[in-house]
C-alpha positions in Angstrom: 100.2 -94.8 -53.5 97.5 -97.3 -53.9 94.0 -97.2 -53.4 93.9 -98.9 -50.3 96.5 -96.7 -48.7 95.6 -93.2 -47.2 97.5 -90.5 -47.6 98.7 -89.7 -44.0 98.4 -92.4 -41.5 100.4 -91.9 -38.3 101.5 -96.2 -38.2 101.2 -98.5 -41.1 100.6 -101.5 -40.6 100.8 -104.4 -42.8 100.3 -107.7 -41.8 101.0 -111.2 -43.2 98.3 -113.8 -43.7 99.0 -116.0 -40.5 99.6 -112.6 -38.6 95.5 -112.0 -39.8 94.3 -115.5 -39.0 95.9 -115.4 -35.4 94.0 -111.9 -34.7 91.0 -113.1 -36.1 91.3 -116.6 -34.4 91.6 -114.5 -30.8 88.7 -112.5 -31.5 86.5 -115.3 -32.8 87.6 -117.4 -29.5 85.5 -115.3 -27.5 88.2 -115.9 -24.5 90.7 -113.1 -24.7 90.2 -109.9 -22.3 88.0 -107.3 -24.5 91.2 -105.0 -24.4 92.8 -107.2 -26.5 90.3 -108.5 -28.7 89.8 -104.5 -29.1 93.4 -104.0 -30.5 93.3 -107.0 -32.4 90.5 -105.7 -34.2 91.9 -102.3 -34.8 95.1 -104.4 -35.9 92.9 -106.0 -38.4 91.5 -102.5 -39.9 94.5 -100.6 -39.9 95.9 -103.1 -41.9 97.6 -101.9 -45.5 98.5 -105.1 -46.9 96.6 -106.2 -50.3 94.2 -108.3 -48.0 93.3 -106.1 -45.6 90.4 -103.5 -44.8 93.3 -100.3 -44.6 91.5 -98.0 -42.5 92.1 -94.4 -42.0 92.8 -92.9 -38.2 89.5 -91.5 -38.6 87.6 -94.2 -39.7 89.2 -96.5 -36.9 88.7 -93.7 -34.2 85.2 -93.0 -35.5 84.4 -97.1 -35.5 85.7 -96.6 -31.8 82.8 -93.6 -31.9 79.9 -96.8 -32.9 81.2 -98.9 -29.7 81.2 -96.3 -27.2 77.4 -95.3 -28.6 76.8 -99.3 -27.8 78.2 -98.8 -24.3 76.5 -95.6 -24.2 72.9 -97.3 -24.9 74.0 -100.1 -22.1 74.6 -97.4 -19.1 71.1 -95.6 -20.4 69.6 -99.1 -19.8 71.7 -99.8 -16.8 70.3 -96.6 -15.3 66.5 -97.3 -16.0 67.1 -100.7 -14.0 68.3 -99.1 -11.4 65.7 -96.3 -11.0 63.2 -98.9 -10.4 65.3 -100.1 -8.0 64.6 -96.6 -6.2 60.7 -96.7 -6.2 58.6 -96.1 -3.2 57.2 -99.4 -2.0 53.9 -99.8 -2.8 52.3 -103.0 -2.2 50.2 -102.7 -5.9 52.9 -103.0 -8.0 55.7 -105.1 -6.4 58.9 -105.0 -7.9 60.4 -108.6 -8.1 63.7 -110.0 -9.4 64.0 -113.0 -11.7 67.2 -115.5 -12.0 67.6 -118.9 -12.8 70.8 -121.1 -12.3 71.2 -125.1 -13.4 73.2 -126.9 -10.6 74.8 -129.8 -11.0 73.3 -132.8 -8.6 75.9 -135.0 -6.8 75.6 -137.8 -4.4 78.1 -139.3 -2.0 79.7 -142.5 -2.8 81.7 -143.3 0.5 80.9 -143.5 3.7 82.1 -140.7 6.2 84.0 -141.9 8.7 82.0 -140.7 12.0 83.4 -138.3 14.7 85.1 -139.7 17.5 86.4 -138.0 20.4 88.9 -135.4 19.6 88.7 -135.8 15.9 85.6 -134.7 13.9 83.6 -137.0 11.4 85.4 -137.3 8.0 83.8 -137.1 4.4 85.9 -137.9 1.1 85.7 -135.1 -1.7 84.6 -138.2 -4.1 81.2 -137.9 -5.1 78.8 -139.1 -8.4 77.3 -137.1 -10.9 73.9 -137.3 -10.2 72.0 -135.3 -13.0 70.9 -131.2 -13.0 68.2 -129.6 -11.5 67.1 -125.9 -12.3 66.3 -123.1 -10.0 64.4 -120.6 -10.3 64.7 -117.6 -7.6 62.2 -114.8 -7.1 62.9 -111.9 -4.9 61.1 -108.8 -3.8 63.5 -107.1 -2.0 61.0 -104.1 -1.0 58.1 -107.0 0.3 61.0 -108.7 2.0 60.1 -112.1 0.3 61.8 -114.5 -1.6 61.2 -117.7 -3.4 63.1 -120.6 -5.0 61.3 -122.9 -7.5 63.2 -126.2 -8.8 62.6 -127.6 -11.8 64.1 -130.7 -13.5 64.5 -128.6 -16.6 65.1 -125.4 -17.8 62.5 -124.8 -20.3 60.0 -122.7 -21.7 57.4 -124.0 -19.9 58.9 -124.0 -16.5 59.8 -120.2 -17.3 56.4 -119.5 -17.8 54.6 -121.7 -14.7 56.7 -119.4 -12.9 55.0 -116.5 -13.8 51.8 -117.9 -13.5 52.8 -118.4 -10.2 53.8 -115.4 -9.1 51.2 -113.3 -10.8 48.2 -116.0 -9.2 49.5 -117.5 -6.5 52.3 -115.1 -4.8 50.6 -111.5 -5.7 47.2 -111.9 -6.6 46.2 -108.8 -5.2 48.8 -107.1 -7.4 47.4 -104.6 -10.2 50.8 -104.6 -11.2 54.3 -107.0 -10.8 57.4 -105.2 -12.0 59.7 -108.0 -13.3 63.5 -107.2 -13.5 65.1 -110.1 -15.0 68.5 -110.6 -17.2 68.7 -112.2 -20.3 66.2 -115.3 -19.7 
């Protein structure tokens, strides 16, 4: 027995080298449904060949343990969201939601062909690229308002006239503005 193999494993596994470069080029793609980048992974330290890791059951199972912590810490987080979500309304502190989206401008090249009777006007699906525009929406769902803020860009600066905005123009009166965003 060598040093990289354990003394009881339930399945060895030894793989070849282009069996390892296919499961590492599937988890490296970033494409592949996270079941399967999941077995590939476990694939990849089970395996008992002279180049690879050779894992124990336990330490895969207990390398399983790390991910569910990870998904674990992402409900905990999940859950503070969406206790804010449940606050009272009070007009002080308004809760407001943050997203941002670039969107593709197009213009139309052709010219519809206009209704006439019995048939309805006509547009082609051609159109021309036309550049991207940036939007920024702001929504507080308890003060029943919303915003959208267009940008040519989506920079730094743009993200933070924003929230000038909001904090000067749209709440002044606010002591407090409870942002809930995603990853900006």
């Amino acid at each position: 027995m060598t040093a990289k193999q354990p003394a009881v494993k339930k399945y060895i596994v030894r793989l070849s080298d282009e069996e390892r470069e296919r499961l590492n080029a599937l988890i490296q793609k970033g494409k592949s449904p996270a079941r399967q980048v999941l077995k590939a992974r476990i694939l990849l330290k089970a395996d008992a060949a002279e180049a690879g890791e050779a894992w124990s059951d336990g330490q895969i199972a207990e390398g399983a343990g790390y991910q569910q912590e990870a998904n674990a810490a992402f409900v905990a987080g999940m859950e503070d969201v969406l206790e804010v979500y449940q606050r009272p309304h009070d007009p002080a502190c308004p809760v407001v939601c943050l997203d941002e989206a670039t969107k593709q401008l197009i213009k139309q090249t052709g010219v519809p062909v206009p209704a006439k009777p019995g048939r309805p006007a006509r547009h082609d699906y051609e159109y021309e690229r036309n550049g991207t525009a940036n939007l920024f929406m702001l929504f507080a769902p308890l003060e029943g308002w919303r915003h959208v803020k267009v940008t040519e860009r989506h920079a730094a600066m743009d993200y933070a006239r924003i929230l000038k905005d909001l904090s000067d123009t749209h709440f002044p009166e606010a002591a407090k503005i409870v942002l809930v965003q995603d990853n900006l």
